[in-house]
C-alpha positions in Angstrom: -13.5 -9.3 -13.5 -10.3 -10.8 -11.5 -9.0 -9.5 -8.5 -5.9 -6.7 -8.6 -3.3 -6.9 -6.9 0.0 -4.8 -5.8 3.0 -5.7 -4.4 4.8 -2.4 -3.4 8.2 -1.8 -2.2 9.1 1.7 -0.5 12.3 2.8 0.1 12.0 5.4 2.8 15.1 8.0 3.0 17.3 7.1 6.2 15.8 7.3 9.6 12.1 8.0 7.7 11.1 4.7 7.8 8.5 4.6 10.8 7.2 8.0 9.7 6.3 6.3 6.0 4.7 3.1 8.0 2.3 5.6 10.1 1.2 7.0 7.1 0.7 3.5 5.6 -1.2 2.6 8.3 -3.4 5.4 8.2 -4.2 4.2 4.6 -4.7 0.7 5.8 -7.0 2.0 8.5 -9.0 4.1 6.3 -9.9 1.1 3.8 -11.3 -1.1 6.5 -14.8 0.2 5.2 -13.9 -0.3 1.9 -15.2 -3.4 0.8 -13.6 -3.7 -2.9 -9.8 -3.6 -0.2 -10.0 -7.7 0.2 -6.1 -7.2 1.8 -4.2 -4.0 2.9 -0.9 -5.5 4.6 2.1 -2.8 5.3 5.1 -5.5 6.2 8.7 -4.4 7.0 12.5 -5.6 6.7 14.4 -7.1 9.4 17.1 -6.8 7.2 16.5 -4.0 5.3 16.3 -0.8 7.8 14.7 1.6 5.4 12.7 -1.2 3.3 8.5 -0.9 3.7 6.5 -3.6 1.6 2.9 -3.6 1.1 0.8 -6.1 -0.3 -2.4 -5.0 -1.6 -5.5 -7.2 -2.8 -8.6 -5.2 -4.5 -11.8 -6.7 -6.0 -10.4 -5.3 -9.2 -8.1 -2.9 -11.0 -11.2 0.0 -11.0 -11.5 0.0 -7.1 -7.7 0.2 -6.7 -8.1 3.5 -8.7 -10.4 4.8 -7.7 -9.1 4.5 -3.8 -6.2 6.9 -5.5 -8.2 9.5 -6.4 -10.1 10.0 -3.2 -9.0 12.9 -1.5 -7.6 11.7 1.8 -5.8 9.6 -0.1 -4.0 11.9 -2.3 -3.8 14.5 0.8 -1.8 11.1 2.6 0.7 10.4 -0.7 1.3 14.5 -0.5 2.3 13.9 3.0 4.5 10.5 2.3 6.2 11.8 -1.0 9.3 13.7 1.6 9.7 10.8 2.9 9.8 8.0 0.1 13.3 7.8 -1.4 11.8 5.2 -4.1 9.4 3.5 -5.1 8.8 0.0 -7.0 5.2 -1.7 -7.8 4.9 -4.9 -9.1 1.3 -5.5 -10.3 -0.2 -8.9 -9.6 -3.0 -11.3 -10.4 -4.4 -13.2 -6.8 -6.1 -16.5 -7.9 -6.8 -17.5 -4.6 -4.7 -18.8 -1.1 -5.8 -18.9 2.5 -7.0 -15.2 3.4 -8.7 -14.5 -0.1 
């Protein structure tokens, strides 16, 4: 199988922004153990105030779904979903780059 891959832009409601990245960066936190998460990377906007990206790299398409059904994970998107104004997901295919 070939590695999955996310892209993921949030757009947090205004003044929600560092809110949404603690909550990111709870999820990045809990996947350090999870060995199927190659990449977990919550980046934001110097230019865009309420812009959150996150870059996600998983052995394959299973393992990023199953991570989303685990329970502190959908007890975190619960949490995240007041503050999230939208949401866009581009799906990717890594073939390789320093860091993979």
């Amino acid at each position: 199988m070939s590695r999955f891959g996310m892209y993921v832009k949030f757009t947090a409601k205004p003044g929600q922004r560092d809110n949404l990245v603690n909550i990111l960066m709870e999820g990045a936190a809990s996947e350090q153990s999870t060995k199927e998460c190659e990449l977990y990377i919550v980046n934001v906007s110097d230019t865009e105030p309420e812009t959150i990206w996150v870059t996600e790299v998983w052995s394959d398409e299973e393992a990023h779904k199953a991570s989303l059904a685990r329970e502190d994970t959908r007890e975190a998107i619960q949490r995240a979903m007041p503050l999230i104004e939208g949401v866009e997901a581009t799906k990717i295919r890594p073939v390789g780059g320093k860091g993979l």
